[in-house]
N, C-alpha and C positions, 0 to 999 in steps of 0.2 A: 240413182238416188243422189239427190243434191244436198250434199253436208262438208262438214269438217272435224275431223277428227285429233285431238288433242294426247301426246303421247310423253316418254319420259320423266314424270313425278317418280318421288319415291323418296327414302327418309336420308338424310344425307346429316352430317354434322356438321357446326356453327363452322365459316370458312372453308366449306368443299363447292363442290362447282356439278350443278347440272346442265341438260342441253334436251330443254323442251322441242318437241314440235308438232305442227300445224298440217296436217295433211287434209288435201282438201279432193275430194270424189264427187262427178257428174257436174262440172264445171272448170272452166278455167281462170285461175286465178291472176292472169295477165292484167289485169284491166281492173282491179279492184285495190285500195287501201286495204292491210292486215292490221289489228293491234290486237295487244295482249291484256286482259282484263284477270285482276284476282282477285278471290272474295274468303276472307276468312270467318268462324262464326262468332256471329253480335256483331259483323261489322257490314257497312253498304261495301256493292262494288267498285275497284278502287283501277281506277287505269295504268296501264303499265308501261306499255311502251306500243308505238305506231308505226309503219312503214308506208310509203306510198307505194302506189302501181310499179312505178317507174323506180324505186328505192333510192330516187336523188330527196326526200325529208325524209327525215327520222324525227323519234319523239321521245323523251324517258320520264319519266318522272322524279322527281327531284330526289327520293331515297335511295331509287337505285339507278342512277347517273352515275356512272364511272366502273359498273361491277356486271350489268346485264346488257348484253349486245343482241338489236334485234336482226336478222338476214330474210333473206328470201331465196330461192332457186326455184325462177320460173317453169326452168324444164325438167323437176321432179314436183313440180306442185302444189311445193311443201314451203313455209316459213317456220322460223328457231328461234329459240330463243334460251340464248348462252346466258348461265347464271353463275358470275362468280363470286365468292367471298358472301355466300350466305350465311344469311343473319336469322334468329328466329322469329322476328318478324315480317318474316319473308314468307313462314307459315300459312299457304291458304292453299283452294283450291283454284287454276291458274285455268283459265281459258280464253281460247281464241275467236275473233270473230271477221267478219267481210262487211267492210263498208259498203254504202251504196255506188263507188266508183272509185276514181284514179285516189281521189284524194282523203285526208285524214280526219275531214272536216266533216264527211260525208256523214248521213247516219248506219247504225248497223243493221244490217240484214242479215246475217246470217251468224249464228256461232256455236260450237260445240259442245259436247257433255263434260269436258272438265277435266284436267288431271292433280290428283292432290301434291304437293309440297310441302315436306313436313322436316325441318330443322330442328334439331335437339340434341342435345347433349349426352 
């Protein structure tokens, strides 16, 4: 079965640190862009951050630049994504997806069922 699976959401308070990830079954994720996509309710989905195949580009989005680091480890499968100094607008549910190749440009093909993020006080 060819999917990705989206894991560590859970309620944290405003400035704790989570660490998403990306596990991906019935394929390999060598040769594919990752990014992370959240979507919280009443709002579109909002891009988060990208990696390439090769993890020489990264990409963040401008709010959270400097607090969420994206990774990758080809040979467990999986990509992460370290969330520090959360904010409550950081609130949504967070998922991953597979570009159409190496790069970030690419479109997606592929992405998971979600895992929520929920910061509060």
């Amino acid at each position: 079965q060819v999917q990705l699976v989206e894991s560590g959401g859970g309620l944290v308070q405003p400035g704790g640190s989570l660490r998403l990830s990306c596990a991906a079954s019935g394929f390999s994720l060598d040769y594919y862009a990752i990014s992370w996509f959240r979507q919280a309710p009443g709002k579109e989905r909002e891009g988060v951050s990208c990696i390439s195949s090769g993890a020489g580009t990264v990409y963040y989005t401008n709010s959270v630049k400097g607090r969420f680091t994206i990774s990758r480890d080809n040979a467990k499968n999986t990509v992460y994504l370290q969330m520090n100094s959360l904010k409550p607008e950081d609130t949504a549910v967070y998922y991953c997806d597979r570009r159409g190749g190496y790069f970030c440009s690419g479109d997606v093909s592929l992405w998971g069922q979600g895992t929520q993020v929920t910061v509060s006080a």
